[in-house]
DSSP file (Angstrom, degrees, kcal/mol; ACC not computed):
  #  RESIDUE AA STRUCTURE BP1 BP2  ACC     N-H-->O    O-->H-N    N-H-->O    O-->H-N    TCO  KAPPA ALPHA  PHI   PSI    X-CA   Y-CA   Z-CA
    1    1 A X              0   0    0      0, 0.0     2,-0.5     0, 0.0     0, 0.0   0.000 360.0 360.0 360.0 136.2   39.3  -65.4   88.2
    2    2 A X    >   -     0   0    0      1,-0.1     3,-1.0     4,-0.0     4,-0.3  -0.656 360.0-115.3 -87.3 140.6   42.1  -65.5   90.4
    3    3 A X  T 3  S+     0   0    0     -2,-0.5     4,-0.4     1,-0.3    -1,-0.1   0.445 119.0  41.3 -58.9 -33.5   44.2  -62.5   91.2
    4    4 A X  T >> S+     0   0    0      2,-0.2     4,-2.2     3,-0.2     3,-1.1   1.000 111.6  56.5 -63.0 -56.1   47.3  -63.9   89.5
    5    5 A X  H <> S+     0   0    0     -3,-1.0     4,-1.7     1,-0.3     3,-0.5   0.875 115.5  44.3  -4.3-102.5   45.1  -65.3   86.4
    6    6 A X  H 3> S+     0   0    0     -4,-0.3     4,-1.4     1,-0.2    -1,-0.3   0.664 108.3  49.4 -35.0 -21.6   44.1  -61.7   86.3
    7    7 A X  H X> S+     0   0    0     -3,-1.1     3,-2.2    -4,-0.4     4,-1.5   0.977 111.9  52.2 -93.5 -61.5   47.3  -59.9   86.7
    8    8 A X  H >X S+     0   0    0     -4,-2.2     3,-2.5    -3,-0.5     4,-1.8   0.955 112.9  46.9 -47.7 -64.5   49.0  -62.3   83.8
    9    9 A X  H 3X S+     0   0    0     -4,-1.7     4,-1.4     1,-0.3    -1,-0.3   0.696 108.9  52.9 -74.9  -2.0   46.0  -61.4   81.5
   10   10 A X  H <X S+     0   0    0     -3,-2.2     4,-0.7    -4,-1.4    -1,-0.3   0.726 111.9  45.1 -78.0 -14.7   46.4  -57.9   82.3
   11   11 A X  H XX S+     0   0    0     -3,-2.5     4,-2.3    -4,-1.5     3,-0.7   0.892 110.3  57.9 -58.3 -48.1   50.1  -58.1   81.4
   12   12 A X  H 3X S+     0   0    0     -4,-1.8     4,-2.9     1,-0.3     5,-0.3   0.970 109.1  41.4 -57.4 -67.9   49.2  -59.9   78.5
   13   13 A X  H 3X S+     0   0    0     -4,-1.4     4,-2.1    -5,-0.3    -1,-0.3   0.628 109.9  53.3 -75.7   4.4   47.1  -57.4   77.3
   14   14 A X  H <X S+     0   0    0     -3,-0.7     4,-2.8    -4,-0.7     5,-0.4   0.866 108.9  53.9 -74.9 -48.0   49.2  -54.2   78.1
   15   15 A X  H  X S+     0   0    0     -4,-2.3     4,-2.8     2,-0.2    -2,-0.2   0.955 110.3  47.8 -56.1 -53.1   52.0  -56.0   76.1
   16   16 A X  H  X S+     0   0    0     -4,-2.9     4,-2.1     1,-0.2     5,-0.4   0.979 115.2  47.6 -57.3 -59.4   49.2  -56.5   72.8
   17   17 A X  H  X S+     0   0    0     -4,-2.1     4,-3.1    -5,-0.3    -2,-0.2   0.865 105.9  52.8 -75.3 -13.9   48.4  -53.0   73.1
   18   18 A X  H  X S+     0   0    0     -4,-2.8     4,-2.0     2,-0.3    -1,-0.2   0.899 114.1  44.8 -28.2 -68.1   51.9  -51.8   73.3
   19   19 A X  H  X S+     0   0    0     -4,-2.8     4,-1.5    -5,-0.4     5,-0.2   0.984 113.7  52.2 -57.1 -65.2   52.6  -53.7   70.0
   20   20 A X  H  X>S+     0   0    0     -4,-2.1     4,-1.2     2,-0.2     5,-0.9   0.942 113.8  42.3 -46.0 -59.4   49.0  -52.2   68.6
   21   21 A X  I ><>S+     0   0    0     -4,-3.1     3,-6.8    -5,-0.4     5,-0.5   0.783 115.1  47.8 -51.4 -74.6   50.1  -48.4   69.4
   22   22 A X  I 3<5S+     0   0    0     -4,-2.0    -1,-0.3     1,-0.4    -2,-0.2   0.566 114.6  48.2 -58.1 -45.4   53.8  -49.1   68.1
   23   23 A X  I 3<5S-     0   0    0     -4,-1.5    -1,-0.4    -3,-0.4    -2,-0.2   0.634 114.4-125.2 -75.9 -21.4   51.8  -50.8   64.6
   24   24 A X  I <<5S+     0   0    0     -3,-6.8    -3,-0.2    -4,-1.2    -2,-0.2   0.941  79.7 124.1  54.2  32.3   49.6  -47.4   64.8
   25   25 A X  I   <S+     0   0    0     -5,-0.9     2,-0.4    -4,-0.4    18,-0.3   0.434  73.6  30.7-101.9 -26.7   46.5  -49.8   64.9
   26   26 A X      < -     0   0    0     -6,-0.6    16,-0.3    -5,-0.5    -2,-0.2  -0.929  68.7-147.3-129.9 152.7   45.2  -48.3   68.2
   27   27 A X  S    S-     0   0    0     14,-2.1     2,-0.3    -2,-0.4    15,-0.2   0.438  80.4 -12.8 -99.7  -9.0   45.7  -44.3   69.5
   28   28 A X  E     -A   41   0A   0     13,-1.0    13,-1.6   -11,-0.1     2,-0.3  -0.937  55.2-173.9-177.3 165.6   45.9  -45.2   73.6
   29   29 A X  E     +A   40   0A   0     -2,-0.3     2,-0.2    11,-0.3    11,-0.2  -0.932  17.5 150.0-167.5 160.1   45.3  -47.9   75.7
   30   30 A X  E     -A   39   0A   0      9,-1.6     9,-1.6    -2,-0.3     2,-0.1  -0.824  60.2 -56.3 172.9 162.6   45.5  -48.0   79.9
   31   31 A X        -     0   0    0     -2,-0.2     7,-0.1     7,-0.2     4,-0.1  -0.267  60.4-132.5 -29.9 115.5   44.0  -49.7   82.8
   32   32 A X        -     0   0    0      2,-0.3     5,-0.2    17,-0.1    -1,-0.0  -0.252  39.1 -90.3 -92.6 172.7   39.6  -49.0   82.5
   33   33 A X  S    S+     0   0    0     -2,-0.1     2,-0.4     3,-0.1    -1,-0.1   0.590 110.2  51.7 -97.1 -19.9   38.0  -47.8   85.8
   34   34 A X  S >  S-     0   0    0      1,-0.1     3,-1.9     0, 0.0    -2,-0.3  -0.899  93.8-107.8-122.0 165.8   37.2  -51.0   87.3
   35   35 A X  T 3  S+     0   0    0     -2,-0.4     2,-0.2     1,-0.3    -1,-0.1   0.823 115.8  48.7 -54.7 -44.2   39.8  -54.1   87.8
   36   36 A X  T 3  S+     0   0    0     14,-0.1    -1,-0.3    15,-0.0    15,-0.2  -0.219 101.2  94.7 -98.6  57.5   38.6  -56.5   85.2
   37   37 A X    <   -     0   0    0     -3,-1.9    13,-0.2    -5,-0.2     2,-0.1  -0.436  49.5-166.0-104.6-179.6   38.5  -53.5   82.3
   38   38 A X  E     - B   0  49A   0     11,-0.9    11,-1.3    -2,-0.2     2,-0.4  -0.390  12.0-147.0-163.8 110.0   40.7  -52.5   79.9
   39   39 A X  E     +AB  30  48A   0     -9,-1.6    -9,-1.6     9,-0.2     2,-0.3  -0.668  19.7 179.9-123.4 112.3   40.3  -49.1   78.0
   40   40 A X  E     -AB  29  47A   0      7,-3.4     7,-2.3    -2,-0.4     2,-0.5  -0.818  20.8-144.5 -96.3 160.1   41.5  -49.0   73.9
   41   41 A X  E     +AB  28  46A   0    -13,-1.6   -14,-2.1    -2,-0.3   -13,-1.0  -0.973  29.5 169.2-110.2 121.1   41.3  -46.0   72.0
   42   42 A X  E >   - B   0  45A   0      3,-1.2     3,-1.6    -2,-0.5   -16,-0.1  -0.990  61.3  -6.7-130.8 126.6   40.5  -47.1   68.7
   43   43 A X  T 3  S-     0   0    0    -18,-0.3    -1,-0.2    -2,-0.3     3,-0.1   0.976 137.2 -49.9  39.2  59.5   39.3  -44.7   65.2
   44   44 A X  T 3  S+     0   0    0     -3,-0.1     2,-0.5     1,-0.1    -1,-0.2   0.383 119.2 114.8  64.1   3.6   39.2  -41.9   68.0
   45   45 A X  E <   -B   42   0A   0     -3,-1.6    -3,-1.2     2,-0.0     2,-0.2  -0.857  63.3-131.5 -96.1 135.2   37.3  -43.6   70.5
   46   46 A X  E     -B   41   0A   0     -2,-0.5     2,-0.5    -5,-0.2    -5,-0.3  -0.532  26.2-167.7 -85.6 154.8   37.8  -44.9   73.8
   47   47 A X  E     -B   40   0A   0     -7,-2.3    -7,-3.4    -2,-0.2     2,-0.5  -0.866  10.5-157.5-139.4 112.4   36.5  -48.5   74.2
   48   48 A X  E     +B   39   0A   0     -2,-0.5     2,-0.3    -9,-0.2    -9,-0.2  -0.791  28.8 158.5-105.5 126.3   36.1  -50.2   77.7
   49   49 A X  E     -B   38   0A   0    -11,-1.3   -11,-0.9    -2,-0.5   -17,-0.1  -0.883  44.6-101.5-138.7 163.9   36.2  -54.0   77.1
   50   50 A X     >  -     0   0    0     -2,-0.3     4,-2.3   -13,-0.2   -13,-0.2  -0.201  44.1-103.5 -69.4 174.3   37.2  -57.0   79.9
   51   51 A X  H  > S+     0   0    0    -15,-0.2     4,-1.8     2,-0.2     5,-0.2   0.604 123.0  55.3 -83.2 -23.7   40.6  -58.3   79.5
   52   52 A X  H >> S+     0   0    0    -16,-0.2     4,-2.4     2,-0.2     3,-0.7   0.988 112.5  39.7 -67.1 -69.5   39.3  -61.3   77.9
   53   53 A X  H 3> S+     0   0    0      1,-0.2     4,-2.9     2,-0.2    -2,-0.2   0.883 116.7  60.1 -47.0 -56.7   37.4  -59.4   75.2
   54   54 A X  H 3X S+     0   0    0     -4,-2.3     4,-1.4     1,-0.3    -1,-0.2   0.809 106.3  41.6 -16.3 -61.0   40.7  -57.0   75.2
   55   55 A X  H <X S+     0   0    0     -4,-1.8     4,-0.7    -3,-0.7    -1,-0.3   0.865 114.4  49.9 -78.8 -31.9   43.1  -59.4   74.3
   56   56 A X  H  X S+     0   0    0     -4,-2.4     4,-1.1    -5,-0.2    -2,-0.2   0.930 111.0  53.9 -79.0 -26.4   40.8  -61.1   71.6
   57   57 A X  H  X S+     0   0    0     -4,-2.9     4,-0.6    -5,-0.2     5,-0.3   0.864 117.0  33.4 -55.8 -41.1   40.2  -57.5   70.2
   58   58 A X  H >X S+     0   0    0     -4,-1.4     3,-4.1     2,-0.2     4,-1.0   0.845 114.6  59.0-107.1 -95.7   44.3  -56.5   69.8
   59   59 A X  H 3X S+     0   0    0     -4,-0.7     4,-1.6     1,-0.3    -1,-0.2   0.387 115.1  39.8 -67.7 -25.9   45.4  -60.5   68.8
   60   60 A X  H 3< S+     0   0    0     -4,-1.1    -1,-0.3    -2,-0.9    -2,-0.2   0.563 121.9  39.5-108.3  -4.3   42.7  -59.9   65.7
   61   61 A X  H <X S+     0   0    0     -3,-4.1     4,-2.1    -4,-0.6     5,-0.2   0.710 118.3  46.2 -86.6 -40.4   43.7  -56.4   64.9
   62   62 A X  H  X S+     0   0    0     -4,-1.0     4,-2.2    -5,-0.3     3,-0.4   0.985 124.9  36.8 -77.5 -44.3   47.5  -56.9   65.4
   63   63 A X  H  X S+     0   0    0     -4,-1.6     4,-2.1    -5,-0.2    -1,-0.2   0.696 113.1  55.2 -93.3   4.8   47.1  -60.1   63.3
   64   64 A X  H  4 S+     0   0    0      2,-0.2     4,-0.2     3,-0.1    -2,-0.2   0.785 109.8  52.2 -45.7 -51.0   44.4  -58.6   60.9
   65   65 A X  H  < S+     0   0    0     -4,-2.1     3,-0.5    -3,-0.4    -2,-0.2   0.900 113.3  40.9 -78.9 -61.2   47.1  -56.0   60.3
   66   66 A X  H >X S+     0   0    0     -4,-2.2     3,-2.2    -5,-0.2     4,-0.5   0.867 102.8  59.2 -61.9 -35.5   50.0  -58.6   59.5
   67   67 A X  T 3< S+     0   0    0     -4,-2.1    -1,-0.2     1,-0.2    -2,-0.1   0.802 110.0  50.7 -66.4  -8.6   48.4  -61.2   57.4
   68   68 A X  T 34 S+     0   0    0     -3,-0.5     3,-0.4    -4,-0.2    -1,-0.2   0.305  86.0  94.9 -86.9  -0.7   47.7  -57.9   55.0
   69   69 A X  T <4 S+     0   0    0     -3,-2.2     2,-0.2     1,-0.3    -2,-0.1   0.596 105.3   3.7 -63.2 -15.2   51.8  -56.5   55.2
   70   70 A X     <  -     0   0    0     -4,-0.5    -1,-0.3     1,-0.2     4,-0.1  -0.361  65.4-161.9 162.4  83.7   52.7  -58.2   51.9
   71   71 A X  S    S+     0   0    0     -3,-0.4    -1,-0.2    -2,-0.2    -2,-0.1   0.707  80.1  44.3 -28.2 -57.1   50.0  -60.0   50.0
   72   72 A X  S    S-     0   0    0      1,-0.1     2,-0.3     0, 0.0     8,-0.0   0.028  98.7 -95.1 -66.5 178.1   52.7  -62.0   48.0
   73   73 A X        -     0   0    0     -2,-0.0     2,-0.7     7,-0.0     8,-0.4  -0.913  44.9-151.7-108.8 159.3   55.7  -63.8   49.0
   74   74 A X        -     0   0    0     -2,-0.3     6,-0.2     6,-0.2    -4,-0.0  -0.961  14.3-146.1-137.5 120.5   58.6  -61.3   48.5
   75   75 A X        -     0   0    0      4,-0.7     2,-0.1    -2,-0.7     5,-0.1   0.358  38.4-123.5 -79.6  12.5   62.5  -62.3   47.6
   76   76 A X  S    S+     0   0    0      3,-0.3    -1,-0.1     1,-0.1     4,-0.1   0.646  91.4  97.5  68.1 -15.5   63.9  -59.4   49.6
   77   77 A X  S    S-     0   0    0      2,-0.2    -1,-0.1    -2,-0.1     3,-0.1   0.378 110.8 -85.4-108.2  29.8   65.8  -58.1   46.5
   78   78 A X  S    S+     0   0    0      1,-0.3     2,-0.3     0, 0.0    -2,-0.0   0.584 102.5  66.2  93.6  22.1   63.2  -55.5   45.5
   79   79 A X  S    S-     0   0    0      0, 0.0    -4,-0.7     0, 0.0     2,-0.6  -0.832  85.9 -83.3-135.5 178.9   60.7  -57.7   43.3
   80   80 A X              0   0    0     -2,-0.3    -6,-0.2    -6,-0.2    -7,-0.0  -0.942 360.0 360.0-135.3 176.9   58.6  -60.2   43.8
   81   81 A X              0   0    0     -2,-0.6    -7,-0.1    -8,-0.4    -1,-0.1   0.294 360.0 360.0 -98.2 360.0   59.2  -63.8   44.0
């Protein structure tokens, strides 16, 4: 992969795990020891995945997370629709 290639998909995935910590789906995340890594901590673990695997790991927790926020559809005036 080429060095930009990589540097967007490590942005990419800093930016998903940023959203996962804020959601309280993941406990840390940072740079993994070699250049195409990525290190989550997830359910108290640290987890060293490529950036590919990385980003498909946080896009199917962070959207795991949402399609489970509100089972129904909800009218916004405290019931639901």
């Amino acid at each position: 992969m080429k060095t930009t290639a990589v540097t967007a998909l490590r942005n990419e995935v800093r930016l998903l795990a940023e959203e996962a910590f804020h959601r309280k789906l993941i406990s840390g995340y940072g740079d993994g020891q070699y250049s195409d890594e990525y290190q989550i901590v997830y359910q108290g673990k640290p987890r060293h995945l490529t950036l590919e695997n990385a980003r498909s790991f946080l896009n199917s927790l962070i959207y795991q997370r949402q399609s489970y926020a509100f089972p129904y559809p909800y009218s916004g005036i405290g019931e639901y629709a």
